[in-house]
C-alpha positions in Angstrom: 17.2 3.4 18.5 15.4 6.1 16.2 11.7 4.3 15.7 11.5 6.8 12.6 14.6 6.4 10.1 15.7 6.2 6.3 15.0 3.1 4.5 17.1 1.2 1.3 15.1 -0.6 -1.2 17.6 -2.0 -3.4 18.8 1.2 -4.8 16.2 3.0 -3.9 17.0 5.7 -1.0 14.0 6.8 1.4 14.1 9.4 3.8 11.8 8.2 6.4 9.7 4.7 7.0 6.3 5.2 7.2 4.6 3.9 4.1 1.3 3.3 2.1 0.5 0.0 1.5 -1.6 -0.8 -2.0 -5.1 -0.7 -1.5 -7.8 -2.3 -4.0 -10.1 0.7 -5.2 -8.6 3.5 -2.8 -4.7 3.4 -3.5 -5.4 5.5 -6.8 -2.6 8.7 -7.1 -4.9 11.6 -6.1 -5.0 9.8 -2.6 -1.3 8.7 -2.7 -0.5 12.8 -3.4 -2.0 13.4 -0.2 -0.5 11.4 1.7 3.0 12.2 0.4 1.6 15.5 1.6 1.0 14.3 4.9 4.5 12.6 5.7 4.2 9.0 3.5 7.6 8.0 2.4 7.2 5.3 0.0 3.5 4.6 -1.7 2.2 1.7 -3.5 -0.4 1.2 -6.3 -3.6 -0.4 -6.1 -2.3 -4.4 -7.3 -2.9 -4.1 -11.4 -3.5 -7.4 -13.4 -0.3 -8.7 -15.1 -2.9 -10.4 -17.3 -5.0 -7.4 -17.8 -1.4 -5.4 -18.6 -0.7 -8.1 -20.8 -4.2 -7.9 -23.0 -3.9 -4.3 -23.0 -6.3 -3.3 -20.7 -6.6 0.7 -20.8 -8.4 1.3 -17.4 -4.9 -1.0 -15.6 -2.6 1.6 -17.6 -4.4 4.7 -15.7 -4.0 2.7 -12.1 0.1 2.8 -12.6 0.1 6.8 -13.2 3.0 8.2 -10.7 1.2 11.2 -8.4 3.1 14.4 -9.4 4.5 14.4 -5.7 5.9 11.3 -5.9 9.2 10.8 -5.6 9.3 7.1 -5.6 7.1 4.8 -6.2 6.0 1.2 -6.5 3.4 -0.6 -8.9 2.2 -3.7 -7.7 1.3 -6.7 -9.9 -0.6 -9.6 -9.2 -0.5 -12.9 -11.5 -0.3 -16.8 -11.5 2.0 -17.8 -14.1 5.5 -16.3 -14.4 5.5 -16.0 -18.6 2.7 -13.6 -17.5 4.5 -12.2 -15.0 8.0 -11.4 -16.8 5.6 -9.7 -19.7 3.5 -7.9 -17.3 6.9 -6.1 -15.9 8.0 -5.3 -19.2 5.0 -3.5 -19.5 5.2 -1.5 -16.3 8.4 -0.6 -16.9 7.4 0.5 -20.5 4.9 2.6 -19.3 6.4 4.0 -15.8 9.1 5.1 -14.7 8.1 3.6 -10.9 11.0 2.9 -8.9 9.9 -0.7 -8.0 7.8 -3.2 -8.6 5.7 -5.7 -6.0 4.4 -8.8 -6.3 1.1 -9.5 -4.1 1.3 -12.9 -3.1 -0.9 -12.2 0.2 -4.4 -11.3 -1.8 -7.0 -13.6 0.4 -9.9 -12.7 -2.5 -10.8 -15.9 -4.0 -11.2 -14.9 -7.4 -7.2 -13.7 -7.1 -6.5 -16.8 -5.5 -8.4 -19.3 -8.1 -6.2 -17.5 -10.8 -3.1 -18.8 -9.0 -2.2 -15.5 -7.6 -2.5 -13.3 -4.2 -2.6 -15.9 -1.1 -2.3 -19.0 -3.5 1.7 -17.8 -3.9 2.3 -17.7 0.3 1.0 -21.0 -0.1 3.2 -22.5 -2.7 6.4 -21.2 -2.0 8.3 -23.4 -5.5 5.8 -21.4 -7.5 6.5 -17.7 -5.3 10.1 -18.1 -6.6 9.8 -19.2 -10.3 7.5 -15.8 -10.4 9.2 -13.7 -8.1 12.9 -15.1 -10.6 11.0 -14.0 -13.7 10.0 -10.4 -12.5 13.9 -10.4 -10.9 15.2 -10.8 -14.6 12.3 -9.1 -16.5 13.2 -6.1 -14.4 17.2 -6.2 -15.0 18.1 -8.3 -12.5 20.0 -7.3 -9.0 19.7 -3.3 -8.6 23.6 -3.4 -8.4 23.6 -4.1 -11.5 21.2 -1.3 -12.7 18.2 -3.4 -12.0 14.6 -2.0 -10.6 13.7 -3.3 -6.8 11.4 -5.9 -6.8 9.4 -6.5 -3.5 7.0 -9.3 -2.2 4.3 -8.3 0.1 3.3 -12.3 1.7 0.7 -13.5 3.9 2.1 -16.0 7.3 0.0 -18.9 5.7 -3.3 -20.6 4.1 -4.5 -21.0 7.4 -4.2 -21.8 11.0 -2.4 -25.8 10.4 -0.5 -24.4 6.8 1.6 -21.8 8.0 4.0 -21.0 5.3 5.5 -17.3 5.6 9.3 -18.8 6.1 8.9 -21.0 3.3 7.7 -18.0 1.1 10.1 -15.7 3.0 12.9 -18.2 1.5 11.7 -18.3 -1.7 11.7 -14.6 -2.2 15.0 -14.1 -0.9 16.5 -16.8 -3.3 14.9 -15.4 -6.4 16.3 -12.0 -5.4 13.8 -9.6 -4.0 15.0 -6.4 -2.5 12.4 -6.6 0.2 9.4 -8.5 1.9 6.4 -7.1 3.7 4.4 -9.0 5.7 0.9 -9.0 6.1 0.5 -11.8 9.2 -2.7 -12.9 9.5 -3.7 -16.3 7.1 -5.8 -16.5 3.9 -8.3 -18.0 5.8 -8.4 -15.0 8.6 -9.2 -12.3 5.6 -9.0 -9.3 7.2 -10.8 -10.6 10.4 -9.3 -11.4 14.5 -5.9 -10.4 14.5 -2.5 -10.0 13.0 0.1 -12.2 14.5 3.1 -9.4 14.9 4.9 -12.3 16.5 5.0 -14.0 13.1 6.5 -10.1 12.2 9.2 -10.1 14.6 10.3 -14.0 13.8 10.5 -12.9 10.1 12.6 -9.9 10.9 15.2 -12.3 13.2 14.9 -14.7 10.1 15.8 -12.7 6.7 18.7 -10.7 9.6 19.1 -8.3 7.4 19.8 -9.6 4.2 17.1 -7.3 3.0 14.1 -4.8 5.0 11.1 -6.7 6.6 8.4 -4.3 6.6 4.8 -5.0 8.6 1.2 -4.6 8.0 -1.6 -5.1 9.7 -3.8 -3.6 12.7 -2.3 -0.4 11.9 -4.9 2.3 13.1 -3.4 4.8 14.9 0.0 6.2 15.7 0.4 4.4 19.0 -0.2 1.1 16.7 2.9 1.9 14.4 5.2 3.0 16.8 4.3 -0.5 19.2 4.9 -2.9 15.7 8.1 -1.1 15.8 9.1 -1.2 19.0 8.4 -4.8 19.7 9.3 -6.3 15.9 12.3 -4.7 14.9 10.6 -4.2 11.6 12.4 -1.5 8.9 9.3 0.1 8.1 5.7 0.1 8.5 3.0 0.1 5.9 -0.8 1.9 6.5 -3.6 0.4 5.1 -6.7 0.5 6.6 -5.7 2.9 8.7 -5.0 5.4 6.0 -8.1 4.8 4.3 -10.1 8.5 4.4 -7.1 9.7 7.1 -3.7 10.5 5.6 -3.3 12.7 8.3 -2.0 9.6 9.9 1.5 9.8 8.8 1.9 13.1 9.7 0.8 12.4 13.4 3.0 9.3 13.4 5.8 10.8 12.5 5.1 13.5 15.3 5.0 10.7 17.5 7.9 8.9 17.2 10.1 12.2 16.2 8.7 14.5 18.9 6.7 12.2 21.0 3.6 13.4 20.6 1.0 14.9 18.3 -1.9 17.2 18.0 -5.4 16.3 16.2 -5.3 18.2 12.9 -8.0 21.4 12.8 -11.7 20.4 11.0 -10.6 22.8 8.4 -7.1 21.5 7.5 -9.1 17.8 6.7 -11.9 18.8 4.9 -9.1 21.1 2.5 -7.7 17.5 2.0 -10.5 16.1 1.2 -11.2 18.8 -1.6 -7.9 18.2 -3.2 -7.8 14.7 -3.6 -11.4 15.2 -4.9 -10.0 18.1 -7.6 -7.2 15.7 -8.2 -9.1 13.1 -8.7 -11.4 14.5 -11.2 -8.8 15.4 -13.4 -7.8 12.1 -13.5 -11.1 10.3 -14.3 -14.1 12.3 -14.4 -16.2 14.8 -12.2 -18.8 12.2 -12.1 -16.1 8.7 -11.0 -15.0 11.1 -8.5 -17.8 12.0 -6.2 -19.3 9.2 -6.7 -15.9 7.6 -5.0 -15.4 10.4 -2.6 -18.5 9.8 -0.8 -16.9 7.2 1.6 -14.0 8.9 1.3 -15.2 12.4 2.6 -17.3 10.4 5.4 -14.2 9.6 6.6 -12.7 12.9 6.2 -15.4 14.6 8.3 -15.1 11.9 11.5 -14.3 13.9 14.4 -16.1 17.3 13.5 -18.7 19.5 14.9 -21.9 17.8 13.2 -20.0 15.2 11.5 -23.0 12.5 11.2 -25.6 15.2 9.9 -22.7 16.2 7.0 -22.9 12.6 6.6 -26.5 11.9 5.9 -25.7 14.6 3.1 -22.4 13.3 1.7 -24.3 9.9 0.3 -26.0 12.0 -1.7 -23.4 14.1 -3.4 -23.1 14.0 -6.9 -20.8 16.8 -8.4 -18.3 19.2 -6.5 -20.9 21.6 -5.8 -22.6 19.2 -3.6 -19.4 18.7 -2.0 -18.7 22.8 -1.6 -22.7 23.3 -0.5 -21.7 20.7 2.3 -18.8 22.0 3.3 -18.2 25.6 2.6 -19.1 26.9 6.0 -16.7 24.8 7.7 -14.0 26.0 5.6 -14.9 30.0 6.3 
């Protein structure tokens, strides 16, 4: 079996099935572009408020902007009450033209989960599919009819004694979905211990096909994406953490499951990356938003290269792209 392979999304065609996964405060376009760049196949927006869409919140509009590489895309929306919802993805679709919309009902942040939203949905499956039916409908209903792909990203349970993911799974199969990604660790884990990729694999042998499974979680390296496919079955594969400050990690992955093998990108090559998703960035918010957000961003970058922790001490401070060129210009000679 070919690890690396297209994947369907409702009527949505994709030529390969490594993918972003939406990131709170990292997922915005400029770093999306650069992962398309770097071998991502299918990338998802940060999760945007259905009831800040619905109020008319400005600074959600700019988090649903398509990256001018993009393909396809997704916009993922996150909301308690389906009225909300089914409005919400009018909305996106008004102000898109994104290829498919996802509903987070894995978010373990308690002020998503006291809104009725995120982790809260895994948890109450009746109330994942009234949602997940009015952002079906609001979103033209089945794709073979001319309808956008609607996904679910869930969460296996609330915690250790409420585990829920077949329930949810269920539930987002009979309001229609075109897709489910898993995230298997419980609300109550967070991101801490581990993800269960048994709970992966059993969700893969339970939806047989009817639509993709795709898995996150404890995705850090190449060896780790081509193991969750190996031992789940899983369609695809979505990067999260592991992405974060390293797109370069689609490109090796797909290296290692087409070829077998990859090679460390030169210092050079990442730090160029680095400057434009910084450029890009600007553009898209301001000099000052940027640098201020590509601090962390560029520590990760530079991880891995001749003096790496003294450019470090120096990023913190940067404050407009000169700093950034003052730090980094000899590297790139």
């Amino acid at each position: 079996m070919n690890l690396y392979h297209p994947v369907r999304i409702g009527n949505i065609e994709l030529k390969g099935n490594l993918f972003l996964a939406p990131v709170a405060g990292y997922s915005d376009s400029a770093f999306r572009s650069v992962c398309i760049e770097n071998g991502a196949c299918f990338t998802y927006t940060e999760m945007v408020s259905a009831e800040a869409l619905v109020r008319n919140n400005q600074k959600t509009e700019i988090l649903m902007g398509r990256a001018y590489n993009e393909k396809a895309y997704a916009v993922q929306i996150f909301g308690g009450q389906e009225e909300i919802m089914e409005e919400a993805t009018h909305i996106v679709l008004e102000k898109t033209n994104c290829e498919c919309i996802d509903i987070n009902c894995g978010c373990p942040v308690p002020k998503i989960i006291k809104s009725g939203a995120g982790s809260e949905l895994t948890r109450d499956p009746e109330k994942l599919y009234r949602i997940a039916s009015a952002v079906v409908k609001a979103a033209g209903g089945n794709p073979k009819d001319g309808g956008k792909a609607v996904t679910v990203k869930i969460r296996s349970g609330w915690d250790k004694p409420h585990i829920t993911w077949k329930e949810a799974a269920q539930a987002a199969l009979d309001a229609g979905v075109s897709a489910i990604t898993i995230h298997p660790r419980t609300r109550a884990q967070g991101y801490e211990g581990h993800s269960d990729w048994n709970i992966l694999k059993e969700l893969v042998e339970f939806v047989d096909s009817r639509v993709p499974v795709f898995g996150s979680g404890d995705l850090f390296k190449p060896e780790d994406a081509k193991k969750m496919l190996e031992e789940t079955s899983a369609d695809a594969v979505m990067f999260a953490r592991g992405a974060m400050g390293n797109p370069f990690i689609f490109r090796d992955t797909t290296s290692l499951l087409t070829q077998g093998s990859y090679e460390p990108l030169p210092a050079d090559f990442r730090i160029k990356t680095g400057f434009a998703e910084l450029e890009r960035l600007a553009a898209e918010t301001s000099e000052k938003h940027a640098c201020l957000e590509m601090r962390k961003r560029f520590s990760a970058y530079s991880k891995g290269i001749p003096n790496g922790a003294a450019l470090r001490l120096q990023i913190v401070h940067a404050a407009t792209i000169k700093d950034y060129h003052d730090i980094f210009d000899d590297l790139l000679r």
